[in-house]
N, C-alpha and C positions, 0 to 999 in steps of 0.2 A: 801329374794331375791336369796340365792341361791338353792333353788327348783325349782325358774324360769329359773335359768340360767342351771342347769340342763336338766328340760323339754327341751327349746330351742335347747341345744345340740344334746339332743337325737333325735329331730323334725327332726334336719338338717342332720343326720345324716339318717335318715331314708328317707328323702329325696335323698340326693344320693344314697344309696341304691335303691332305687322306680329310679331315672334315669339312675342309670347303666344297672337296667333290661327291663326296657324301650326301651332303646337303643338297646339292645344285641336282643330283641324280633324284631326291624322294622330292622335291618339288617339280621335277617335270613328271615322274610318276603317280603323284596322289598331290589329294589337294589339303591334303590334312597334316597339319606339322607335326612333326616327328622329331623330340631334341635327340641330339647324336654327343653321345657324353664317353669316351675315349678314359679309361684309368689305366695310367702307363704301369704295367709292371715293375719297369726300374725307378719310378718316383723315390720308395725307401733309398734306393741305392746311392740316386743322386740326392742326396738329403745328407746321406753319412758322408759322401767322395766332399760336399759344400764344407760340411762339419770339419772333417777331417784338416782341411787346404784350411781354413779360419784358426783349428788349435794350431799346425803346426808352426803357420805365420806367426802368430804371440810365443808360439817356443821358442822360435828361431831368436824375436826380438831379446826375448830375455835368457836365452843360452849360453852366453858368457858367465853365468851366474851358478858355481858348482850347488848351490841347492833346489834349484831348479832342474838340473840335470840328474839329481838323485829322485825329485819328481816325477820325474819322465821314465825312471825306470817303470814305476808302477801302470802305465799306458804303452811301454811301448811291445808288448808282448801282445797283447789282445790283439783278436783278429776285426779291425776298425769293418770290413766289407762285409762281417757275419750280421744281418737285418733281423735276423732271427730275435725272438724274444730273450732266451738265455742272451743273446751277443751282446742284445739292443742294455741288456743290466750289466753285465759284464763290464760294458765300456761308461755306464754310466757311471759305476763304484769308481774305476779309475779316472775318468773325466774327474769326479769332486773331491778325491784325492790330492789331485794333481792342482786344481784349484785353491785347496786351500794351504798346499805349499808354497802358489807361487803369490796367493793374497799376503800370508804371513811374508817372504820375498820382499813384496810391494811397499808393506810397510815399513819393514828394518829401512830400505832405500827411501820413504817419507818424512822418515824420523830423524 
């Protein structure tokens, strides 16, 4: 995950670069401002790769916990990089699945 978050970096980065020269080119060509509004195609992407690194981090903390790990079955089969709308429900059913395994978890360990 973090090669991904590397690329992304760099993407965005290269994006404002490509808009500052953007910019600097229609103001020596016209005198009338033009906003230059750039919508990354991988935005979803880098949304679920964030998502993804954030759930697996709280797995991993509470992975010693065999009911947690029978949680995880129900998400770890989905394909987390499918953006698609089927993907985007998909993963959601199992996200609040897997949630409210590890809430009930949270609590036996509060109690």
């Amino acid at each position: 995950m973090i090669g991904a978050e590397e690329v992304f970096r760099t993407w965005e980065e290269v994006i404002k670069e490509f808009t500052n020269v953007a910019r600097e080119v229609t103001r020596k060509r016209s005198e009338k401002f033009i906003p230059i509004i750039i919508h990354a195609a991988h935005s979803k992407l880098q949304e679920r790769v964030t998502f993804v690194r954030g759930f697996r981090k709280q797995h991993e903390q509470l992975n010693s916990m065999e009911k947690v790990k029978l949680a995880y079955e129900s998400v770890k089969d989905i394909d987390v990089l499918d953006v698609s709308t089927e993907g985007t429900v998909f993963l959601t059913q199992a996200e609040n699945s897997y949630n409210e395994s590890v809430l009930r978890v949270k609590q036996i360990l509060l109690s």
